[in-house]
N, C-alpha and C positions, 0 to 999 in steps of 0.2 A: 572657358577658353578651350580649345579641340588644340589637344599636343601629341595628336596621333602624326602617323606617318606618312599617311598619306594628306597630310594638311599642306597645301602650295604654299603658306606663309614661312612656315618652319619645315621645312623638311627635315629627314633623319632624327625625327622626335617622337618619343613615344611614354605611354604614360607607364611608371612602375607596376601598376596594377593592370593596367595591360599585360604589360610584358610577361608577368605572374602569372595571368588567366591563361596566354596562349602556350605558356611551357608546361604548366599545370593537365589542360588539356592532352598534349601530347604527351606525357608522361602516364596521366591514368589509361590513355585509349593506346594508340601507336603502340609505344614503349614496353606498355602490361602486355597489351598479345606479341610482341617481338619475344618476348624475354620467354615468356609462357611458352609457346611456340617453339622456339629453338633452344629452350633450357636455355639458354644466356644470361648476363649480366649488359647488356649492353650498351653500349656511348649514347650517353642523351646529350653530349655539347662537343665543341670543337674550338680548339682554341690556333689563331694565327698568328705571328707576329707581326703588326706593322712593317719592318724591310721587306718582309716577303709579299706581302700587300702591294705594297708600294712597288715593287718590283715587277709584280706580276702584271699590275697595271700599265706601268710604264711598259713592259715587252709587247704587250697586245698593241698601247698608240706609235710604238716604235715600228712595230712591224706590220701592221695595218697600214700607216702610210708608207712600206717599201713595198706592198700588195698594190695598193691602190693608192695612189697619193690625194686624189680627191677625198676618201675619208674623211671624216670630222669626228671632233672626240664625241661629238653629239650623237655620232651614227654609232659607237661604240658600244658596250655593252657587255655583264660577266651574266652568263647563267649559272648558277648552282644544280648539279644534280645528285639526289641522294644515291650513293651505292656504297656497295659491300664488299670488303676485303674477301680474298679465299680464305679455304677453311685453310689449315696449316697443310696439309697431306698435297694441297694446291700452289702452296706458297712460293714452288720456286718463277711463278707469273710476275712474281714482285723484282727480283734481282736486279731490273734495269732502272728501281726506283725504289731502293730500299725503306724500311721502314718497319716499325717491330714489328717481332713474329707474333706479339702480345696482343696484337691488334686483331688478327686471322677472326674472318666470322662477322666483325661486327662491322656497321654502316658507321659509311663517313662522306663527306661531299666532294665532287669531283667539279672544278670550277673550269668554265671552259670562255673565250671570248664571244660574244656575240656582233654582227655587223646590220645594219638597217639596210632593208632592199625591197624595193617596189616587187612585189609580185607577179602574174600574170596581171591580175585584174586589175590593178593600179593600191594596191593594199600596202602600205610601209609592214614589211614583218621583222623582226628582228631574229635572223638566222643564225644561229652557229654558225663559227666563221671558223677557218684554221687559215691563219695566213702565209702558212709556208706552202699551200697550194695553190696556181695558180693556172687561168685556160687563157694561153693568149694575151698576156700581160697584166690581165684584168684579174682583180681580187675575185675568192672565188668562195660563196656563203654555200655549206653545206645545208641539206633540207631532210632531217632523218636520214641520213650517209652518212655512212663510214667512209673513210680512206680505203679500205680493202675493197677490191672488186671495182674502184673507180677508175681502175689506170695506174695509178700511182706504185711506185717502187718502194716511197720508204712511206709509211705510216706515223710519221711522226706530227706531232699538232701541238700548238699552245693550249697547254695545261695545266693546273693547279690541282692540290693538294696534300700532300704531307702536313699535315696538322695534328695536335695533340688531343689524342681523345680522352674523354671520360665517361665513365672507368674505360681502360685501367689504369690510367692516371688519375689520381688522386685530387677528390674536385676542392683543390684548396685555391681559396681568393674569390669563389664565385659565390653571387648572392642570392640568383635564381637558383 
């Protein structure tokens, strides 16, 4: 029986040994030249809680349908993208988003909403969206854009992040 993830019967299922081989992976390749590379110790996991899950979701279908009220949670969608705290000497970029100074240097994921929208050529793409921007009432899917240099006065977008890294938290409870 196939209890991967990408199986249509069961979705969100995946084998232990799976999971092993692809952490496994990233830790001998990825991880070894990060560490190597920048002298580091670096986060190989990240831990979220549930209400902020939950929440984060909830703000994207909350506010996607005040963008666009046609929306569908079907059209919705989170990207993950990997990045990298400043180093400390940088750190005061954080202030409006605090979070340890313990963290500076090392990668963590920044989650961001996504929105489904036909393309030129008739292609369903699923765009970064920020839904506090808007052209004309109509939601408005970023496409490799930033807010800066589009117009817009304030820069602010639905975002996610703040999550518990390891190290330098201490990887207690996990089994990967």
């Amino acid at each position: 029986m196939n209890t991967e993830s990408n199986n249509p019967l069961q979705p969100g299922t995946m084998s232990n040994s799976l999971i092993q081989a692809l952490i496994d992976n990233y830790r001998q390749t990825h991880l070894n030249v990060i560490n190597t590379a920048l002298g580091i110790d670096d986060a190989h996991s990240i831990w979220f809680d549930l209400p902020k899950l939950k929440n984060f979701i909830a703000n994207i279908e909350a506010e996607a349908t005040k963008a666009n009220p046609d929306a569908s949670t079907e059209d919705l969608g989170v990207r993950f993208y990997y990045a990298t705290y400043p180093k400390q000497e940088n750190w005061s970029i954080m202030d409006s988003h605090p979070v340890p100074i313990e963290y500076a240097g090392r990668h963590t994921l920044v989650m961001v909403p996504t929105l489904k929208k036909t393309n030129e050529t008739g292609e369903l793409i699923d765009y970064d969206f920020n839904p506090f921007q808007s052209t004309e009432g109509k939601s408005f899917a970023l496409a490799n854009k930033s807010a800066k240099g589009m117009g817009e006065d304030d820069d602010t977008s639905l975002g996610e992040n703040n999550g518990i890294l390891v190290p330098p938290k201490a990887p207690l409870g996990q089994s990967f």
